[in-house]
C-alpha beads as a LAMMPS data file, in Angstrom:
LAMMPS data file: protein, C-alpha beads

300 atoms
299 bonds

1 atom types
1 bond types

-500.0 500.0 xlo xhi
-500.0 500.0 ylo yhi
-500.0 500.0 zlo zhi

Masses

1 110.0

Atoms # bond

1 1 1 -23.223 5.510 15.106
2 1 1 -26.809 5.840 13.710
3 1 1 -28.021 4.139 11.337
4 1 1 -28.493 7.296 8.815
5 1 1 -24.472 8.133 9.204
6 1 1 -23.740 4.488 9.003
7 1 1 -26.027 4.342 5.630
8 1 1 -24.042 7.838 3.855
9 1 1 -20.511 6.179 4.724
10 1 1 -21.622 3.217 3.084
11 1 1 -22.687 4.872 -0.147
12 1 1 -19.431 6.703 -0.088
13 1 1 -17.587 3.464 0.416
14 1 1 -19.447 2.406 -2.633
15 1 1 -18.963 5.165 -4.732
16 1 1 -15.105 5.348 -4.153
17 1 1 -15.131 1.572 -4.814
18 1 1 -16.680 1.535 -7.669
19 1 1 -14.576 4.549 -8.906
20 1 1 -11.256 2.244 -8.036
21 1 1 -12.563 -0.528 -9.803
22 1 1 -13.150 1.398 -13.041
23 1 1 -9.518 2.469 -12.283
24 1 1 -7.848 -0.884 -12.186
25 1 1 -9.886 -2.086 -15.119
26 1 1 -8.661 0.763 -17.344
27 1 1 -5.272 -0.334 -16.092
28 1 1 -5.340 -3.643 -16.660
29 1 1 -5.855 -2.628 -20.738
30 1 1 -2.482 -0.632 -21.260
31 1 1 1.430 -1.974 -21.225
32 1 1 1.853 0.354 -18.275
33 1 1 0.184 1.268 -14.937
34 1 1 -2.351 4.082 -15.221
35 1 1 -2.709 6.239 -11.949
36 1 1 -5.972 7.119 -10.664
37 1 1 -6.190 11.015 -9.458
38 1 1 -7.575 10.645 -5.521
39 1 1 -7.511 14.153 -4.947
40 1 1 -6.657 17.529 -6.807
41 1 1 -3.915 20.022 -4.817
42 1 1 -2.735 23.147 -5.905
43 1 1 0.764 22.916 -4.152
44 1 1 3.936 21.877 -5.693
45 1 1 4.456 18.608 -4.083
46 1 1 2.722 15.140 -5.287
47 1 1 1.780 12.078 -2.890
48 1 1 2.189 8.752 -4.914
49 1 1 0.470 6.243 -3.324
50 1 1 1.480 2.869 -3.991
51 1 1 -1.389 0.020 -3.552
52 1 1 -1.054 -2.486 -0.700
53 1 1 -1.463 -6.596 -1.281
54 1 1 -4.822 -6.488 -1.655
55 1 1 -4.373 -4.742 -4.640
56 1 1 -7.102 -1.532 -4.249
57 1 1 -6.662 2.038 -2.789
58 1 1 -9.253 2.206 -0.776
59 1 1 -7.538 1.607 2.584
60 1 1 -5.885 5.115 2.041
61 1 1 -9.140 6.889 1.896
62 1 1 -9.266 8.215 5.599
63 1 1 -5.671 9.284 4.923
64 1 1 -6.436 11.435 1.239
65 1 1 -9.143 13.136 3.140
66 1 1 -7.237 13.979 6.403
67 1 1 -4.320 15.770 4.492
68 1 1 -3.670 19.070 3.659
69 1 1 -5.997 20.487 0.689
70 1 1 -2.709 21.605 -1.340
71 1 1 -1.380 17.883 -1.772
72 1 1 -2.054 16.645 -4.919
73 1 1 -3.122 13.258 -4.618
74 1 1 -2.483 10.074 -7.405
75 1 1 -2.837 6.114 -6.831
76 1 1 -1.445 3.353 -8.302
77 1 1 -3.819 0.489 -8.195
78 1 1 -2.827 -3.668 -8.806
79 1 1 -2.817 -4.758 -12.887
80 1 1 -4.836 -8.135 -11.973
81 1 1 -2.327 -9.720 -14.603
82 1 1 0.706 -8.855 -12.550
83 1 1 -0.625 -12.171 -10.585
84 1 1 1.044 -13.721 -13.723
85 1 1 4.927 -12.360 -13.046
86 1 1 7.825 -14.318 -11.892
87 1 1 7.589 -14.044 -7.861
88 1 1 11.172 -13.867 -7.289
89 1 1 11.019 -10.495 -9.392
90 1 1 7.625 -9.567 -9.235
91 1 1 8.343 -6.191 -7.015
92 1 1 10.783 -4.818 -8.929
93 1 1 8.919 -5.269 -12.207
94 1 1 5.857 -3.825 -10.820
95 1 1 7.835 -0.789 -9.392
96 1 1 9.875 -0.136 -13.094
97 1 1 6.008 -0.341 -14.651
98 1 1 4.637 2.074 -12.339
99 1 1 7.474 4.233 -12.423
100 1 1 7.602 4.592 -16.277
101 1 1 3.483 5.452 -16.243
102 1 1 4.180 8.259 -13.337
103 1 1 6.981 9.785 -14.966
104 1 1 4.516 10.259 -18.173
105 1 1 1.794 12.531 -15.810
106 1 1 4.780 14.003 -13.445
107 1 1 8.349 14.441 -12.576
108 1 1 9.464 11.597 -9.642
109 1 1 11.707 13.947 -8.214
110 1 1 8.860 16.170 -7.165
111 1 1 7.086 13.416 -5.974
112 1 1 6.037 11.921 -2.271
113 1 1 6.436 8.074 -2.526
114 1 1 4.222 6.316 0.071
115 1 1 2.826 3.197 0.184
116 1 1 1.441 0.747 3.243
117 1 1 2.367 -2.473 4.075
118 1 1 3.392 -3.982 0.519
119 1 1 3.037 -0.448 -1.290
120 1 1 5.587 0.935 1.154
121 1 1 8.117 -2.139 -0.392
122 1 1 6.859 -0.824 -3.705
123 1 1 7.138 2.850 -3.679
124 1 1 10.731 2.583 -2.082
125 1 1 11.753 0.019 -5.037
126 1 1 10.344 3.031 -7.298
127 1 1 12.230 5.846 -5.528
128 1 1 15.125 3.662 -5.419
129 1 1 15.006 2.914 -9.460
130 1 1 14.524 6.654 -10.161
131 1 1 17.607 7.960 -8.305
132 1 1 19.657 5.175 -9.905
133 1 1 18.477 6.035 -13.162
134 1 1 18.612 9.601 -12.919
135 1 1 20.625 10.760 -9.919
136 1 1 17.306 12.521 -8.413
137 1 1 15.399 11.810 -5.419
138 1 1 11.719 11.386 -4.616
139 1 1 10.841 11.395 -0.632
140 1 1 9.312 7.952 0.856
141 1 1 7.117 7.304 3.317
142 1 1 6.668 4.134 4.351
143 1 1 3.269 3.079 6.463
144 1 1 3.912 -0.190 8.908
145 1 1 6.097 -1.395 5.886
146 1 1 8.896 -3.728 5.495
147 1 1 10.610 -6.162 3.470
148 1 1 12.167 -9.911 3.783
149 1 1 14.241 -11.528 0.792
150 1 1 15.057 -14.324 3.273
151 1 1 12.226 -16.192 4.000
152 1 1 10.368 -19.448 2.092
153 1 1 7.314 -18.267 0.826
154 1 1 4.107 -19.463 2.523
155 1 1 2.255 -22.164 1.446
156 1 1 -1.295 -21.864 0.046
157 1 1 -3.131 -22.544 3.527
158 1 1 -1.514 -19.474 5.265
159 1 1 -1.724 -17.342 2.382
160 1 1 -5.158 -18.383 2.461
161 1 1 -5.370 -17.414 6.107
162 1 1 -3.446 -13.987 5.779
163 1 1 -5.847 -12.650 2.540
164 1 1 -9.215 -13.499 4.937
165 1 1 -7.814 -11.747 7.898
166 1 1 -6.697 -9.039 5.851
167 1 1 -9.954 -8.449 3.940
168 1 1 -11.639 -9.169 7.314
169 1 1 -9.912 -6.287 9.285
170 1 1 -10.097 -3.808 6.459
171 1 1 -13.827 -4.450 6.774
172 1 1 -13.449 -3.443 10.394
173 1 1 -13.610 -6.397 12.243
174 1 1 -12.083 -7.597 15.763
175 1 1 -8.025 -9.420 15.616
176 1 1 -8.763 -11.927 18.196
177 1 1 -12.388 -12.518 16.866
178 1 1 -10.826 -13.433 12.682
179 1 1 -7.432 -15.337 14.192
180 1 1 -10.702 -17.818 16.187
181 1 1 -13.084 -18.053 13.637
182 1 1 -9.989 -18.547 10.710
183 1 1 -8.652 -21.704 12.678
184 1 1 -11.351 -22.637 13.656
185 1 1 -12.345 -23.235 10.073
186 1 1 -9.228 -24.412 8.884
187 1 1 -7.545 -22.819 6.283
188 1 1 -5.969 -26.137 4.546
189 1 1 -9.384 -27.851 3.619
190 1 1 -11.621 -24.554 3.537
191 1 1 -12.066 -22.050 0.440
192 1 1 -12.010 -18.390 0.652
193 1 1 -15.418 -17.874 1.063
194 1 1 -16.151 -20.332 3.366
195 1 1 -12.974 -18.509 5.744
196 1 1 -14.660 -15.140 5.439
197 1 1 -18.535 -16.211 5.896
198 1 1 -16.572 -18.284 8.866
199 1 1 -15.239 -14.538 9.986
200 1 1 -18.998 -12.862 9.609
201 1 1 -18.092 -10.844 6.710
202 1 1 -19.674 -10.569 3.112
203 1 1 -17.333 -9.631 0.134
204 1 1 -20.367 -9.188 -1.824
205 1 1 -17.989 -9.874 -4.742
206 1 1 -18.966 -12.708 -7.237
207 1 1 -16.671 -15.599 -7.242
208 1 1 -14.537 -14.590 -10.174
209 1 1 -13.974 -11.154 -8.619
210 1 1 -12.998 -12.719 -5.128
211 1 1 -10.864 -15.165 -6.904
212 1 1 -9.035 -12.169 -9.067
213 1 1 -9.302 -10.336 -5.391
214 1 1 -7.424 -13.532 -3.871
215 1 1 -4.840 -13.557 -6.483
216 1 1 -3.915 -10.671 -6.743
217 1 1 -2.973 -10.708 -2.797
218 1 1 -1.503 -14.024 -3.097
219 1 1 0.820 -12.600 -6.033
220 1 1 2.257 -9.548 -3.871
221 1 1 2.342 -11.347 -0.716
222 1 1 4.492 -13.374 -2.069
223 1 1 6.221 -11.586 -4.249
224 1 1 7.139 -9.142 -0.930
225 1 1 8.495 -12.197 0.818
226 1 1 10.575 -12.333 -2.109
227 1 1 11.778 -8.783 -2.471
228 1 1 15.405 -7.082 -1.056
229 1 1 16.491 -4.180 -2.204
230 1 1 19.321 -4.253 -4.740
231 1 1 20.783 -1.358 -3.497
232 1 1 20.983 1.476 -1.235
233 1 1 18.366 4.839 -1.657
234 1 1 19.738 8.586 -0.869
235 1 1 16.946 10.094 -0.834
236 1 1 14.886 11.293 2.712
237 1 1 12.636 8.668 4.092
238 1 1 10.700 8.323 6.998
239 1 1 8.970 5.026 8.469
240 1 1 6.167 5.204 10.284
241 1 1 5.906 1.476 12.376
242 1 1 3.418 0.121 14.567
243 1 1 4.197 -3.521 15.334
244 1 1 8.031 -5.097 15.516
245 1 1 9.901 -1.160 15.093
246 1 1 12.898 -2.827 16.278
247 1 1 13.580 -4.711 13.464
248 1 1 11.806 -3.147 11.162
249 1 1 13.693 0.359 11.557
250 1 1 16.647 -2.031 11.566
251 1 1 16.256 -3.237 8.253
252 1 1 15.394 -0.075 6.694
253 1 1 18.331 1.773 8.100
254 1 1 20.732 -0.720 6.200
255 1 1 19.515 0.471 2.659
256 1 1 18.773 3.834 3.445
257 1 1 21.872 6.295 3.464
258 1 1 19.899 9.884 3.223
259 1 1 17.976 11.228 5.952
260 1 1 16.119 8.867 7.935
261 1 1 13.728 8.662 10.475
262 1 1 11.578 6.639 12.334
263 1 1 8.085 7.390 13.974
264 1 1 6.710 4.668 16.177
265 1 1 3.010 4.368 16.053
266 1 1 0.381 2.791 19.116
267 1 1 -2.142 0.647 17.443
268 1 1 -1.394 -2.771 15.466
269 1 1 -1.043 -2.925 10.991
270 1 1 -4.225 -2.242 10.629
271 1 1 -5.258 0.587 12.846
272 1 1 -2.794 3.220 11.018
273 1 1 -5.714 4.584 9.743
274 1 1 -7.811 5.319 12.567
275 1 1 -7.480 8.021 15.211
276 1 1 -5.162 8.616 17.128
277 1 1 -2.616 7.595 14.722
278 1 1 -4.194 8.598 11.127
279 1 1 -2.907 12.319 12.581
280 1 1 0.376 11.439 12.707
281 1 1 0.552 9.511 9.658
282 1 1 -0.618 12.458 7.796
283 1 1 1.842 14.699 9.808
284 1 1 4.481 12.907 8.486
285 1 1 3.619 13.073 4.970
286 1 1 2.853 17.346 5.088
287 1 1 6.223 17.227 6.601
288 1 1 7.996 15.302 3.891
289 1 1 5.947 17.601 1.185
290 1 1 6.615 21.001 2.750
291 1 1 10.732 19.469 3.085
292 1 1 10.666 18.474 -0.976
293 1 1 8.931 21.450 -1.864
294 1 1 11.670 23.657 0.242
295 1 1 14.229 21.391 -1.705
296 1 1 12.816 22.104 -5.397
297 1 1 15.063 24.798 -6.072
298 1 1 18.385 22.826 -5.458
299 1 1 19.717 19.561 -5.993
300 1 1 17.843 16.711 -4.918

Bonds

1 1 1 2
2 1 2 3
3 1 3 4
4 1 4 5
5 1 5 6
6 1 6 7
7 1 7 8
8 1 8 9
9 1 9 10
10 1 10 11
11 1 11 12
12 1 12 13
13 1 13 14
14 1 14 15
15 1 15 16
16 1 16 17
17 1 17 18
18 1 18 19
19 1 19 20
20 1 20 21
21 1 21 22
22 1 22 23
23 1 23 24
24 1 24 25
25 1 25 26
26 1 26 27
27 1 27 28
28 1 28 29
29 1 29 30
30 1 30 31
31 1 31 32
32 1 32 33
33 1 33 34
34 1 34 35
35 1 35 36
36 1 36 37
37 1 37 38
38 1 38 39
39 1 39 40
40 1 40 41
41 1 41 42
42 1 42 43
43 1 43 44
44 1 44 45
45 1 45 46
46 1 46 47
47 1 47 48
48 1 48 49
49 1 49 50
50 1 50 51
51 1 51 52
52 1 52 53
53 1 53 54
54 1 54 55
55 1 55 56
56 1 56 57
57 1 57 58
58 1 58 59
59 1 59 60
60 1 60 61
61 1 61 62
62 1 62 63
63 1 63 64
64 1 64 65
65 1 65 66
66 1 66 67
67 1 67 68
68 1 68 69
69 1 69 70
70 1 70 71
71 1 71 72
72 1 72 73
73 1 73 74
74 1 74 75
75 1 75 76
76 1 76 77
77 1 77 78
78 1 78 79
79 1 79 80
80 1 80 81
81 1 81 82
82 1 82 83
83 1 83 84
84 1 84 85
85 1 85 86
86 1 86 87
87 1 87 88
88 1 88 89
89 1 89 90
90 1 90 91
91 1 91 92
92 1 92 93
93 1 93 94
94 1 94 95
95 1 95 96
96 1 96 97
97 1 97 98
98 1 98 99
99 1 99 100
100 1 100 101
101 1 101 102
102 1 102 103
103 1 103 104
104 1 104 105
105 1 105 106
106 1 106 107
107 1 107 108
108 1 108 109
109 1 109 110
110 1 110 111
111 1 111 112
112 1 112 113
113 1 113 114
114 1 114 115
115 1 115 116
116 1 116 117
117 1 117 118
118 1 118 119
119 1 119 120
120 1 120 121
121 1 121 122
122 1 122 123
123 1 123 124
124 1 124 125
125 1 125 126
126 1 126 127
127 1 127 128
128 1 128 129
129 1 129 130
130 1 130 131
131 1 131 132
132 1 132 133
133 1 133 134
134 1 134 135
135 1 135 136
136 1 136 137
137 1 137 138
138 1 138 139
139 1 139 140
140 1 140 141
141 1 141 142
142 1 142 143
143 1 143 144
144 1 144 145
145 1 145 146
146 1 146 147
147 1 147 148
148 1 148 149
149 1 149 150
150 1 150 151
151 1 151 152
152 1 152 153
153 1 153 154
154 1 154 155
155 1 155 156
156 1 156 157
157 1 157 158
158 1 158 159
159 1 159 160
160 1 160 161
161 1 161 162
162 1 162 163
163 1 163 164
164 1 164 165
165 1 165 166
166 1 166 167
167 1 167 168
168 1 168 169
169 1 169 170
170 1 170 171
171 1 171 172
172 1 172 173
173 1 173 174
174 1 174 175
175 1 175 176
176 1 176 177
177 1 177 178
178 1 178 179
179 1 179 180
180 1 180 181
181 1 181 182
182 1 182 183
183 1 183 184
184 1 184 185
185 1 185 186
186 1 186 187
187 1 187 188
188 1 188 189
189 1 189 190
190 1 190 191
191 1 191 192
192 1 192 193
193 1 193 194
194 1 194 195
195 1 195 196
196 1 196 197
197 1 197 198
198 1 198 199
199 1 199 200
200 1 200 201
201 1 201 202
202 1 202 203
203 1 203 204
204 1 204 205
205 1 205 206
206 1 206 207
207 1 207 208
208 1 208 209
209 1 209 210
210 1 210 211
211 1 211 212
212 1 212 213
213 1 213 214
214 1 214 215
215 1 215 216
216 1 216 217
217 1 217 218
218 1 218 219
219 1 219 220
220 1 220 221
221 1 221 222
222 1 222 223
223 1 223 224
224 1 224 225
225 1 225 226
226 1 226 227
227 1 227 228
228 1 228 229
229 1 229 230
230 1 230 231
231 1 231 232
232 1 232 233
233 1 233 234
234 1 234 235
235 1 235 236
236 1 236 237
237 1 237 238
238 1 238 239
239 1 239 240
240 1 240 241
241 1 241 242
242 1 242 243
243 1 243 244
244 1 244 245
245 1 245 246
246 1 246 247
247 1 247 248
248 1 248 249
249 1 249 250
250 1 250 251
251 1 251 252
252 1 252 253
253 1 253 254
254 1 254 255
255 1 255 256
256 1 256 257
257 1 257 258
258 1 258 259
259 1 259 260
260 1 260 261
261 1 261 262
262 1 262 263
263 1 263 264
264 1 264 265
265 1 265 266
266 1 266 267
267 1 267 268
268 1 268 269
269 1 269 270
270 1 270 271
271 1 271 272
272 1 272 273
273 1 273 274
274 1 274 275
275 1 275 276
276 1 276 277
277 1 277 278
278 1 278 279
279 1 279 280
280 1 280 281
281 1 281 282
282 1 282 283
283 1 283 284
284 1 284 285
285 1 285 286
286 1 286 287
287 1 287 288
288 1 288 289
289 1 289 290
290 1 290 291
291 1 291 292
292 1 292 293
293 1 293 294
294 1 294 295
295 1 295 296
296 1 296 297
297 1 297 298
298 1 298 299
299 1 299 300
């Protein structure tokens, strides 16, 4: 890549951050979550995209842009204080927040729920809450997502460990190359900073922002590992897996009772959004857009 390409992705990047930021801080001022538009479409179906542990939308960037122009586009960025809520409920109050803003700017029903990793967990919880409430059904898509309810929740070192590999690979660098230079460090007596400078990447965030950053993903990582559905969801949903399908279909299929399917991806978590799979990712959601919108005239 030359340098001059490599220089005009990086001002995007920048731009789009900054625009993110400005989003989360406006939502972190109101009782409810505030979406930030991503894209105008002209069509009649919605994508909701719910934010992932680290808290920002920017991962789904590559995805807005490889959609369909008539999609209408809206994200639901983290409210740094939801680090404050009760873990063992966290999800579910996060998803009955975001829920009440969207249903102030659109109808659910019409709605695409999608979400990766913990914002697939999230945007089911909110399709799953609207049809209970109302009797209509958003469609999900969930990207490389699951959900536990069974496990102890990690202890600071490896949540430590999971937020600098995280924020390392989203920055585009090597699996095997963070896993060495993370242990090598050693999570249990080194800070954040130290892990990531350890991994040969700069945040260039100040300390308070990389500690909000840090909580943040420590507060819906954990509060994931917390999460099971509290009931079953009728409405269509598709998952589209990468690592573990096997048991990750299988636990979606047990709280799922509409139309299901599943699409197994090449690639690890965090190469969804990369060719050759970003294709079939947004496949998936055109396809559960064009089904809704061929559904808006009957009962959902």
């Amino acid at each position: 890549m030359s340098s001059s390409r490599a220089d005009a992705m990086s001002e995007s990047r920048r731009a789009l951050y900054a625009k993110l930021q400005a989003g989360r801080a406006r939502a972190a001022a109101r009782a409810d979550h505030q979406p930030v538009p991503l894209r105008p479409g002209d069509g009649p179906a919605r994508l909701v995209l719910a934010h992932p542990s680290g808290g920002a939308l920017f991962c789904y960037t590559p995805l807005v842009r490889a959609l369909r122009p008539d999609i209408d586009v809206i994200g639901f960025p983290a409210d740094p204080a939801d680090a404050g809520l009760d873990l063992a409920t966290r999800l579910e109050v996060v998803a009955g927040r975001t829920l009440a803003a969207l249903a102030k700017v659109a109808d659910p029903a019409a709605c695409v729920f999608s979400g990766w990793s913990h914002g697939g967990a999230l945007a089911f919880e909110m399709a799953r809450r609207h049809e209970a409430a109302t009797g209509t059904r958003p469609s999900v898509v969930l990207l490389d997502a699951a959900y536990y309810g069974d496990r102890d929740l990690d202890d600071e070192s490896t949540v430590r460990s999971h937020f600098v590999y995280d924020f390392a690979r989203l920055a585009g660098r090597d699996h095997a190359a963070v896993r060495a230079a993370v242990q090598a460090a050693d999570p249990a007596v080194t800070g954040v900073r130290g892990l990531l400078e350890a991994a040969h990447v700069d945040p260039a965030l100040t300390d308070a922002e990389l500690a909000e950053r840090y909580q943040t993903f420590r507060s819906c990582a954990l509060g994931l590992l917390s999460y099971r559905p509290a009931g079953p969801f009728g409405g269509a949903v598709v998952l589209c897996v990468a690592e573990q399908a096997d048991s990750i279909d299988a636990l979606w299929r047990r709280v799922v009772t509409g139309p299901y399917r599943c699409v197994r991806l090449p690639g690890d978590h965090y190469t969804l959004f990369t060719p050759p799979v970003l294709p079939m990712l947004a496949g998936a959601i055109e396809d559960a857009a064009s089904e809704l919108a061929s559904r808006s005239g009957g009962d959902r």
